[in-house]
N, C-alpha and C positions, 0 to 999 in steps of 0.2 A: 951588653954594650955599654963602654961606660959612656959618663958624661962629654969627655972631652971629644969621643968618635962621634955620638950625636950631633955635637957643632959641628963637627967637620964636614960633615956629608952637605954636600949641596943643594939648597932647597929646592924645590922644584920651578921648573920657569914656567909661571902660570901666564906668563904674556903670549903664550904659544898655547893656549887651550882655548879653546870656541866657548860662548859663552855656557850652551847646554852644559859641555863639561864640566865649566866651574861652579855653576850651581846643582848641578849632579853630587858634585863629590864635596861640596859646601854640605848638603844634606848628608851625605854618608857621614860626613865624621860627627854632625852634632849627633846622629845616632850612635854612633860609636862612643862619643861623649857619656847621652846620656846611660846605655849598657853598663858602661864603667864604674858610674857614678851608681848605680844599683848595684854591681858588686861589692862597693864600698859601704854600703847600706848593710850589705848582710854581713860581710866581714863586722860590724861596728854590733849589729843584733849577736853575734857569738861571740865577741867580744862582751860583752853585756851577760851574756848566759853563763862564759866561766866568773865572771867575778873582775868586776874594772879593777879595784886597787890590786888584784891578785896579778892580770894581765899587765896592766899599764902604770902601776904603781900610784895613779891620780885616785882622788875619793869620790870626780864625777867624770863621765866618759866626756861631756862636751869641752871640758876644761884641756884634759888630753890632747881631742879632735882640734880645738883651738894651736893647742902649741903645736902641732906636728904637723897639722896641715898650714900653721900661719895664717889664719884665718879670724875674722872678728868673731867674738864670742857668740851675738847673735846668729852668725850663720852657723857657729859649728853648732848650736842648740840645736835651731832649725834643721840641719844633717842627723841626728843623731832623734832627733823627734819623728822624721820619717823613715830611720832605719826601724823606730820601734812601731811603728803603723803599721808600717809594708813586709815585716819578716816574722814568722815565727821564734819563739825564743824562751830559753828555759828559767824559773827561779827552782834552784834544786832539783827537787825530781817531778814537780810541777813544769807539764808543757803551757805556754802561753803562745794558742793562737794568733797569728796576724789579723790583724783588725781590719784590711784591707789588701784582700791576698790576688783579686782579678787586678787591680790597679800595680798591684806589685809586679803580676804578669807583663803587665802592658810596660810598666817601666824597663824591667829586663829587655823586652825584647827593644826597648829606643824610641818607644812611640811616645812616650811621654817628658818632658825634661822637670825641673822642682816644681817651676809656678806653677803649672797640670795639677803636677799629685799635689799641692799644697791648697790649689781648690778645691780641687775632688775630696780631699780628707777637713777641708773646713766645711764642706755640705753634707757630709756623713758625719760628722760630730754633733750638725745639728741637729741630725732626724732623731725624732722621740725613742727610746728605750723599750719602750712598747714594742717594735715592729717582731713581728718572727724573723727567725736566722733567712728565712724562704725570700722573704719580700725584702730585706735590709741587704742580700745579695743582688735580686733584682734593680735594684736603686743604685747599688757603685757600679754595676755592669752599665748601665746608663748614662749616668754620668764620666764613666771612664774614657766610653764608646765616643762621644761627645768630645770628651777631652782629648782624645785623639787625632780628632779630626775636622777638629769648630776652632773657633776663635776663642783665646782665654776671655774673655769678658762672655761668655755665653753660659762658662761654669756657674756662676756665683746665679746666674737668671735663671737655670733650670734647675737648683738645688734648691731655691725659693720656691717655683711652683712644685719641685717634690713636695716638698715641707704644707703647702700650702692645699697639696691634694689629699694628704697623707691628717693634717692636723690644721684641719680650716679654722678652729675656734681658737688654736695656740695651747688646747688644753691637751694635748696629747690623746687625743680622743681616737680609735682603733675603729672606726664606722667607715673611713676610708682607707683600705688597703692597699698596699703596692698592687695586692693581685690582682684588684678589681681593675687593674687595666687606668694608665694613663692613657687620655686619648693624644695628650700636645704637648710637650714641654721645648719650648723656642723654636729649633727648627728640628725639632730632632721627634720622631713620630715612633711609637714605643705600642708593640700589639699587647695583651691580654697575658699575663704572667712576664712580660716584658723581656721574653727569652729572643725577640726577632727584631731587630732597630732599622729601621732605612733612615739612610739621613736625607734628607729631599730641602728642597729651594725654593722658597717663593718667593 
């Protein structure tokens, strides 16, 4: 469909929908939104895998992402920083894991839009190096789970008392383990391997 059929078609007369429905279908498309915006992620991650100047002719993908999408430089950075977070991606015949692959889930399917995953991946940058692959999965599934379904200002507070159960002295010290079980982190209540979240209210 081109552009010009697009304008033509008649918007929808939202002065005839009941309220439910216009915040029903308010929520459907910012999902839809953000799905989209995770396709773009990965389109930009294999983009990145054959080779940008090969693809796009630019010497950096955000420079690219900038002119084509018209966007400020800062934000195409920021798109092109969570396309390399959230997707697998190749240098040659080296695969390179995603760095945050349940969070990548949860964005695909629209439960999450940027500012989410941009906290979620500022509180998993900060956990120590030390963790095993076992407990540093336990921690984004938490935080993700959280980020789905809390308020953004609750990220950055449970990513602190991760950090803070995980590495009480700041020295990166491994005597508290994801595994050993958060009992509390904001409102969000996390059992023993932290494989079961109820999110509860007090």
């Amino acid at each position: 469909m081109s552009t010009t059929e697009t304008l033509a078609e008649a918007p929808p007369q939202w002065w005839r929908w009941d309220k439910d429905a216009l915040m029903l279908d308010y929520v459907a498309l910012e999902q839809e939104k953000r799905r989209l915006d995770a396709k773009q992620g990965q389109i930009l991650a294999e983009i990145e895998s054959r080779g940008v100047r090969e693809v796009t002719g630019y010497a950096a993908l955000s420079q690219w992402v900038s002119k084509c999408a018209r966007v400020k430089p800062s934000e195409a950075s920021a798109r092109v920083r969570r396309a390399r977070d959230l997707n697998q991606r190749r240098d040659g015949a080296t695969e390179i894991p995603a760095f945050a692959p349940y969070t990548a889930a949860a964005a695909a399917e629209g439960d999450l839009g940027a500012d989410q995953i941009d906290a979620v991946l500022k509180a998993l940058h900060a956990l120590p190096s030390t963790l095993t692959a076992e407990e540093r999965e336990v921690g984004e599934k938490i935080l993700t789970d959280l980020a789905a379904v809390g308020d953004l200002n609750e990220i950055p507070v449970a990513g602190k008392r991760l950090l803070d159960q995980i590495d009480p002295d700041g020295r990166s010290c491994h005597d508290n383990r994801v595994s050993h079980g958060w009992t509390r982190i904001g409102s969000l209540t996390a059992t023993q391997k932290g494989s079961t979240c109820d999110r509860g209210h007090t």
